[in-house]
C-alpha positions in Angstrom: -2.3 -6.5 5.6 0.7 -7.4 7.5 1.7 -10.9 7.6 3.8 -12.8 10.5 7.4 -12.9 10.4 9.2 -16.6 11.0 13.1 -16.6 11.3 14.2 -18.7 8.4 16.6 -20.4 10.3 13.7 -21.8 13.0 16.2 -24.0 15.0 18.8 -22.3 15.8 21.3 -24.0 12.9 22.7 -20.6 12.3 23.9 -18.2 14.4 23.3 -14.6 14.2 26.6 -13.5 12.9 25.8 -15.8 9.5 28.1 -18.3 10.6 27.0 -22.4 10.7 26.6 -24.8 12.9 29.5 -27.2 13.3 26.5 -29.6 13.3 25.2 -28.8 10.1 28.4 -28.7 8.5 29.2 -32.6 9.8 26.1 -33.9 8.8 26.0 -32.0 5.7 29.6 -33.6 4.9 28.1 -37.4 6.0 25.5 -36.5 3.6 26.9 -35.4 0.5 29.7 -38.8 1.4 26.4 -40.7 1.5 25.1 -40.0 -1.4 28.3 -40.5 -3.5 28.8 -44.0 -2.1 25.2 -44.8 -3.3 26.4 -43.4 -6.4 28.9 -46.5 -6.9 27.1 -49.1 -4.6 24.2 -49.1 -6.8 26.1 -49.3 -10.2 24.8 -45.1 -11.1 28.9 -44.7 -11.5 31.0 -46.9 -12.0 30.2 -51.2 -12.6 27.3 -53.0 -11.6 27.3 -54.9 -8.3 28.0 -58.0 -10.5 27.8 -58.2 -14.4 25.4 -60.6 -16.1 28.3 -62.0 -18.2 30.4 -63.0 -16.2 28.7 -63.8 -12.8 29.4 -67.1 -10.9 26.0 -69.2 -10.0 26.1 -67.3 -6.4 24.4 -64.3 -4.9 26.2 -60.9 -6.8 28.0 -59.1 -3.7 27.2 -56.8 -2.0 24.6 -59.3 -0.4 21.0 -58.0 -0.4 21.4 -57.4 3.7 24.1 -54.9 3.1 22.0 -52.9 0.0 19.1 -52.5 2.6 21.1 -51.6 5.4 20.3 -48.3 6.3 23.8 -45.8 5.2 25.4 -44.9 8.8 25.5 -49.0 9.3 26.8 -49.8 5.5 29.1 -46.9 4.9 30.4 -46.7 8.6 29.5 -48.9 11.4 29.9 -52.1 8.8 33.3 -51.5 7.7 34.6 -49.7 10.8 33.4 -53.1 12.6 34.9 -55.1 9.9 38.5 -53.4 10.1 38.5 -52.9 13.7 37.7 -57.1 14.1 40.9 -57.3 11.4 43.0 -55.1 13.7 42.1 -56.7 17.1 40.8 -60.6 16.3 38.3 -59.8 18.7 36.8 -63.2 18.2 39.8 -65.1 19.3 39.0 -63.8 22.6 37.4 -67.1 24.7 35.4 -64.4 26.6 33.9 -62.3 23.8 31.0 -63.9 22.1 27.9 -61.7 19.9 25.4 -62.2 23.0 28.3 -60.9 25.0 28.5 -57.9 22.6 24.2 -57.4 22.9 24.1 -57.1 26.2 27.0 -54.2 26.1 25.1 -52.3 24.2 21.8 -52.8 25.8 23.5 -50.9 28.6 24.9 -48.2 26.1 21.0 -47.7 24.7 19.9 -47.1 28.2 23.2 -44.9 29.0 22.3 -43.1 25.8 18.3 -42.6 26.4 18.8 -41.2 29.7 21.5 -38.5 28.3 19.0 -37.6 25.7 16.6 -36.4 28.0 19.0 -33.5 29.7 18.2 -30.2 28.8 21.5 -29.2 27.7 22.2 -29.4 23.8 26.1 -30.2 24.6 24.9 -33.4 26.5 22.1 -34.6 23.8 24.3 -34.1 20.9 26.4 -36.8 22.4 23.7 -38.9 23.3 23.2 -39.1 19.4 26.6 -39.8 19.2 26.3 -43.1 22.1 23.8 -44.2 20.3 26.1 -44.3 17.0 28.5 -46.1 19.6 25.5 -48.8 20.3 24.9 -49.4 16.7 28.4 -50.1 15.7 28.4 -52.3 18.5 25.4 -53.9 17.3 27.0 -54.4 13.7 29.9 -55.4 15.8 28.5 -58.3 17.3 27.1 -60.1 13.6 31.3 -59.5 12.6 32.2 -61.6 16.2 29.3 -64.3 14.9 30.5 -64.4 11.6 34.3 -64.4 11.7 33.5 -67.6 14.8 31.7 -69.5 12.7 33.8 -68.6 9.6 30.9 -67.2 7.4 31.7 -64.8 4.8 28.4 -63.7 4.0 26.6 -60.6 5.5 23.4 -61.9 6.2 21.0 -62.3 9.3 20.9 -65.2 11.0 16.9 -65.8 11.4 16.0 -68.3 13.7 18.8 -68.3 16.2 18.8 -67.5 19.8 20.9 -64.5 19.2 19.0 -63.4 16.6 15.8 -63.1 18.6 18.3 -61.6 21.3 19.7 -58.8 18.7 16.5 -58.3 17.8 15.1 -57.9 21.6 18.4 -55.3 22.0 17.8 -53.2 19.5 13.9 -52.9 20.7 15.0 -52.1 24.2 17.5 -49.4 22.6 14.0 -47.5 20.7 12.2 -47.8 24.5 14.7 -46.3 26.1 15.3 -43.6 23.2 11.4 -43.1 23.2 11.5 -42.9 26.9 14.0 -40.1 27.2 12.8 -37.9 24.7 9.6 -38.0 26.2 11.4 -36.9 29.5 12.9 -34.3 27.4 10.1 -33.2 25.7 7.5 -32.8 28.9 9.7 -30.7 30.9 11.0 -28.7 27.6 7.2 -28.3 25.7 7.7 -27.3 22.3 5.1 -24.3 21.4 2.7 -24.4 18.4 1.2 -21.1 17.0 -2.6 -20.4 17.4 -4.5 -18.1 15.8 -5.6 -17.3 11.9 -3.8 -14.2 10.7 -5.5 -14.3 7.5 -8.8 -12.7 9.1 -9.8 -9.1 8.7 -9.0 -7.9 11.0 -6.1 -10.8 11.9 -6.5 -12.6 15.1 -2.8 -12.6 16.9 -0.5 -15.2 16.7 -0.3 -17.2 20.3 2.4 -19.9 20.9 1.1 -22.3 23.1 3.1 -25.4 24.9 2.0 -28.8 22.9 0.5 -31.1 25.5 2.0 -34.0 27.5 -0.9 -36.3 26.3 0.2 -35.0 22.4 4.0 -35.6 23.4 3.2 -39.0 24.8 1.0 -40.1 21.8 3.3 -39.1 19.1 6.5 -40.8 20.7 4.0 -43.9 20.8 3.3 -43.9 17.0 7.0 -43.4 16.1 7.8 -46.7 18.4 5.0 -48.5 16.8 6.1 -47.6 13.5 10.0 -48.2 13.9 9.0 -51.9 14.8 6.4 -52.1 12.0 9.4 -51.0 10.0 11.8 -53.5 11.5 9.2 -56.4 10.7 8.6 -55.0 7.1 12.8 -54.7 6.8 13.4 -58.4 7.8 10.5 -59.6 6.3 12.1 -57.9 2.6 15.0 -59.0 3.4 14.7 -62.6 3.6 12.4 -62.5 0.9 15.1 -61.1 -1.9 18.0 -63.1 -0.1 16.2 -66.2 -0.2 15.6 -65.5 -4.1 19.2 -64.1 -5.1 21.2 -66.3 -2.8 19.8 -69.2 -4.4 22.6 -71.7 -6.0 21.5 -71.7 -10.0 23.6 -74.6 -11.7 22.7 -73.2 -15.4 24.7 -70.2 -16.7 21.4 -68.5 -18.6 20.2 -69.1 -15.0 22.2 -67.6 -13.1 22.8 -64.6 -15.8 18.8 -64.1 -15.6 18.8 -63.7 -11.7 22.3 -61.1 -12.1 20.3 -59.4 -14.7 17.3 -58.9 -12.4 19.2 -58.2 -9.5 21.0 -55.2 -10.9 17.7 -54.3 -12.6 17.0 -50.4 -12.1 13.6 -51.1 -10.4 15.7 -54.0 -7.6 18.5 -51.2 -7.4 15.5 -48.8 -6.5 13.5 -51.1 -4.2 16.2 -52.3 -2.0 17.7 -48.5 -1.6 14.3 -47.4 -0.4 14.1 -49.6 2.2 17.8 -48.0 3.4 16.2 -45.0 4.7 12.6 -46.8 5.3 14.1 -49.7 8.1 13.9 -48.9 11.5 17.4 -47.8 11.6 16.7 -45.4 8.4 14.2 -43.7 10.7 15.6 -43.7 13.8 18.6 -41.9 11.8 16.7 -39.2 11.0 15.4 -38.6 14.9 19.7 -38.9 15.3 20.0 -36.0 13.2 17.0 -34.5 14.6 18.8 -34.8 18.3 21.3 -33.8 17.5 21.0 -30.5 15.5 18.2 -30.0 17.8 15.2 -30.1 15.9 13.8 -33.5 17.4 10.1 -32.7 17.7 9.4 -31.1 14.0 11.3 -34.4 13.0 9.2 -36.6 15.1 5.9 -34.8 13.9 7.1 -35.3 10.4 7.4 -39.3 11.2 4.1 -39.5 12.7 2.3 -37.4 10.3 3.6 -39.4 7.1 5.9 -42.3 8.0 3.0 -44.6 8.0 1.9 -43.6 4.4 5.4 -43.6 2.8 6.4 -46.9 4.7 2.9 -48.5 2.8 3.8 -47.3 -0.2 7.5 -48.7 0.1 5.7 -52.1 1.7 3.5 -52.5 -1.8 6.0 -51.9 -4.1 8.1 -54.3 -2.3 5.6 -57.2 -2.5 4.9 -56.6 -6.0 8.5 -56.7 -6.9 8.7 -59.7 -4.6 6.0 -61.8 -6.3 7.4 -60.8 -9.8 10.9 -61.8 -8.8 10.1 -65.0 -7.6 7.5 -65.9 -10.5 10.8 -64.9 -13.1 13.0 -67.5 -10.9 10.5 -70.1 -10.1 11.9 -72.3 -12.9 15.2 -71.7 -12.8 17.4 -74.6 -11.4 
């Protein structure tokens, strides 16, 4: 019985004279970079994020924001934002404000959507890359806010007008992502393979175009579930700042809420949500873009995101509840 071939490399990430991708070596390289920073962020190597015996009575930096920012905004869109705002006072200009800054990259995210659609690779690889230009501009605008209002900490600002504005941005940014790779997609159809070779005799293997309606439905679920995820995100988010941000005047206090906070299983819950927010997710369809394997990525998403992003959501509220019962007495 003879069994169907598949070229192991089945999207193209290695040529046929052995040699990789400059694509795959770039992301490999942001990868590996990735994973060392976690290494030290997280307290693996190196010191914990603050030590129980000598903490002050506020929250142990990095703040909980930055821990469950997803890594191209911690490792590179944060800090570049930060040292590029220290190079240029960007704030001192009277014209530059953070809705300002939103709007500038609203027009980016559209710019960006409508390059991802072309049919050349050349031309979608740097749409991934002007949608890496919108985020930092997105992480650019909470530097402008913070450095004009003289606020140190990194945290969102829930209940403003600019955050419901940032927060409108960033969901025009997915429609007009969504939008362009469904453009992409319908005139580009990837192919599925019909047919059950394992049948004596084997019926052949056929590859068929995936259909418009199939395209159309699974760039809706990824939307759905990168807003789901946003909500989730925030929703976390506020829930372990508003716990670990909170002033204790007693040393064993305040050495308790350290102790919890760098606790393996806090450590673990907020790094999960880093590549479970809405920006984790739409990462990985960045990646996906550009080395050119966007619909097995977005198949993957639709097929399991749901499930892993409930199993994150649980373990968060558990953790949530147990954290706040631990520090309900504290003072």
């Amino acid at each position: 019985m003879e069994f169907p071939r598949f070229s192991v490399d089945a999207w193209g990430l290695i040529s046929r004279n052995g040699s990789v991708s400059p694509a795959v070596i770039i992301c490999l390289v942001l990868g590996l970079t990735f994973i060392t920073a976690d290494l030290y962020t997280y307290g693996i190597v190196g010191p914990l994020p603050c030590r129980p015996t000598n903490c002050s009575d506020t929250i142990p930096k990095p703040s909980v924001k930055l821990l469950m920012q997803d890594h191209m905004c911690h490792y590179v869109h944060h800090y570049g934002a930060e040292v590029f705002e220290d190079y240029t006072h960007l704030a001192d200009l009277p014209f530059v404000t953070p809705n300002f800054i939103t709007t500038l990259h609203m027009f980016v995210g559209a710019f960006g959507g409508y390059l991802v659609s072309s049919e050349h690779l050349k031309i979608r690889q740097v749409a991934a890359a002007v949608f890496q230009f919108r985020i930092f501009l997105d992480m650019m605008d909470g530097v402008v806010f913070r450095r004009q209002l003289h606020r140190s900490m990194y945290v969102n600002g829930w209940g403003t007008l600019g955050y419901y504005i940032d927060a409108g941005a960033d969901v025009l940014a997915s429609l007009f992502l969504v939008y362009g790779l469904i453009v992409f997609l319908c005139r580009h159809p990837p192919r599925r393979s019909e047919g059950l070779p394992l049948r004596n005799p084997p019926e052949p293997i056929t590859d068929v175009p995936v259909s418009r309606s199939t395209i159309q439905l699974t760039l809706l679920l990824c939307l759905i579930q990168g807003c789901l995820r946003g909500l989730f995100w925030d929703r976390y988010q506020f829930a372990f700042h508003s716990v670990f941000s909170k002033v204790l005047h007693h040393k064993s206090d305040a050495i308790l809420q350290a102790r919890i906070f760098n606790s393996p299983l806090t450590r673990v819950v907020l790094w999960c949500w880093k590549v479970s927010s809405a920006e984790g997710m739409l990462g990985f369809v960045y990646v996906s873009v550009f080395l050119d394997f966007a619909w097995p990525m977005l198949v993957v998403i639709r097929k399991y995101g749901f499930i892993q992003m409930a199993f994150v959501v649980v373990v968060s509220q558990l953790h949530s509840w147990q954290v706040t019962e631990l520090l309900a007495k504290a003072t």
